[in-house]
C-alpha positions in Angstrom: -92.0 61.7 -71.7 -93.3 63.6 -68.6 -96.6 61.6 -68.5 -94.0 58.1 -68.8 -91.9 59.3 -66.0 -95.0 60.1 -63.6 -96.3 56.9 -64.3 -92.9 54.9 -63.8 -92.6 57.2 -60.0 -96.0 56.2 -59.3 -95.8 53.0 -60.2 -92.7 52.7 -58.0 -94.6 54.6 -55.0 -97.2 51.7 -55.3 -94.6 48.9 -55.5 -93.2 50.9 -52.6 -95.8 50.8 -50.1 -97.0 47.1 -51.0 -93.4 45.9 -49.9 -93.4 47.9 -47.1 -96.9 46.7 -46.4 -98.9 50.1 -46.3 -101.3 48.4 -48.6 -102.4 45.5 -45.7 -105.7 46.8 -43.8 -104.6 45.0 -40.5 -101.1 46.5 -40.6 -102.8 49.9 -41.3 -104.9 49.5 -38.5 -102.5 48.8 -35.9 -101.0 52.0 -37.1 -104.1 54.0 -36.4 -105.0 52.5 -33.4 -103.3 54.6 -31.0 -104.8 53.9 -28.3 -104.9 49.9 -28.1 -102.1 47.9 -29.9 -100.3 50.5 -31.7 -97.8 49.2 -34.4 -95.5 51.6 -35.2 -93.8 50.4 -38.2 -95.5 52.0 -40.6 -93.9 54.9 -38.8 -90.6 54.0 -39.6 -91.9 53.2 -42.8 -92.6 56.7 -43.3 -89.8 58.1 -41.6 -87.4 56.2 -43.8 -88.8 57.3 -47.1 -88.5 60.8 -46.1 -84.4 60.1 -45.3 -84.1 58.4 -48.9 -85.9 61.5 -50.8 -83.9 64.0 -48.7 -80.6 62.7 -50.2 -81.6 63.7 -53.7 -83.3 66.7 -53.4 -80.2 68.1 -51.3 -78.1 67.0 -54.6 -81.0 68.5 -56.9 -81.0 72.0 -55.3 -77.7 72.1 -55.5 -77.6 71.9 -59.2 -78.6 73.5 -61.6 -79.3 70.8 -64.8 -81.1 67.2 -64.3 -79.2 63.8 -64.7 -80.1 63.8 -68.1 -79.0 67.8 -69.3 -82.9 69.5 -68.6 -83.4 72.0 -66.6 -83.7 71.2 -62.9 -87.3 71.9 -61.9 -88.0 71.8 -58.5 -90.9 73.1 -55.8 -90.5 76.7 -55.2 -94.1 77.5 -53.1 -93.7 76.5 -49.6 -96.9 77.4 -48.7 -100.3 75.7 -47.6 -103.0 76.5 -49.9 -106.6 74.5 -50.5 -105.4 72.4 -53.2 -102.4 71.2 -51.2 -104.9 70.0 -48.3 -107.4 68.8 -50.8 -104.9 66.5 -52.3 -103.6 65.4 -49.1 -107.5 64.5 -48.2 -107.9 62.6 -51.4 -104.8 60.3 -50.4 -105.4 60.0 -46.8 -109.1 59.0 -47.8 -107.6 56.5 -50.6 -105.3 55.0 -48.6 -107.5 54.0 -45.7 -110.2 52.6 -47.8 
């Protein structure tokens, strides 16, 4: 079941940032291009997803058994280590190809 559900979220993440169009190399561009003709939707693209996961993991933390009677499992390192930056290099990379 924990191999289903990671697929279904990240098959929803992709679905996610086709609609939102994060997948279009001109739109992604624009984003990057700071210093010419900057799009900033992609910004409130991102600032937007970060207000609709806040919502429930302010409910999750909150309490203590999932929707469906598990155990809540959430984060509980809040620190920066290599494999954190390492991931975040292999998406960055990935997603501007």
């Amino acid at each position: 079941m924990p191999v289903f559900s990671g697929f279904i979220a990240g098959l929803l993440f992709g679905v996610g940032l086709l609609l939102a169009g994060m997948a279009d190399p001109a739109k992604v561009l624009g984003f990057l291009d700071i210093a010419g003709q900057w799009d900033p939707s992609l910004a409130l693209v991102m600032i937007g997803a970060i207000a609709a996961a806040w919502i429930p993991m302010r409910w999750a933390s909150g309490h203590p058994t999932a929707l469906l009677g598990g155990a809540m499992q959430l984060p509980g390192r809040r620190d920066v280590d290599r494999r954190l930056i390492g991931g975040s290099l292999v998406f960055g990379i990935g997603w501007g190809l």
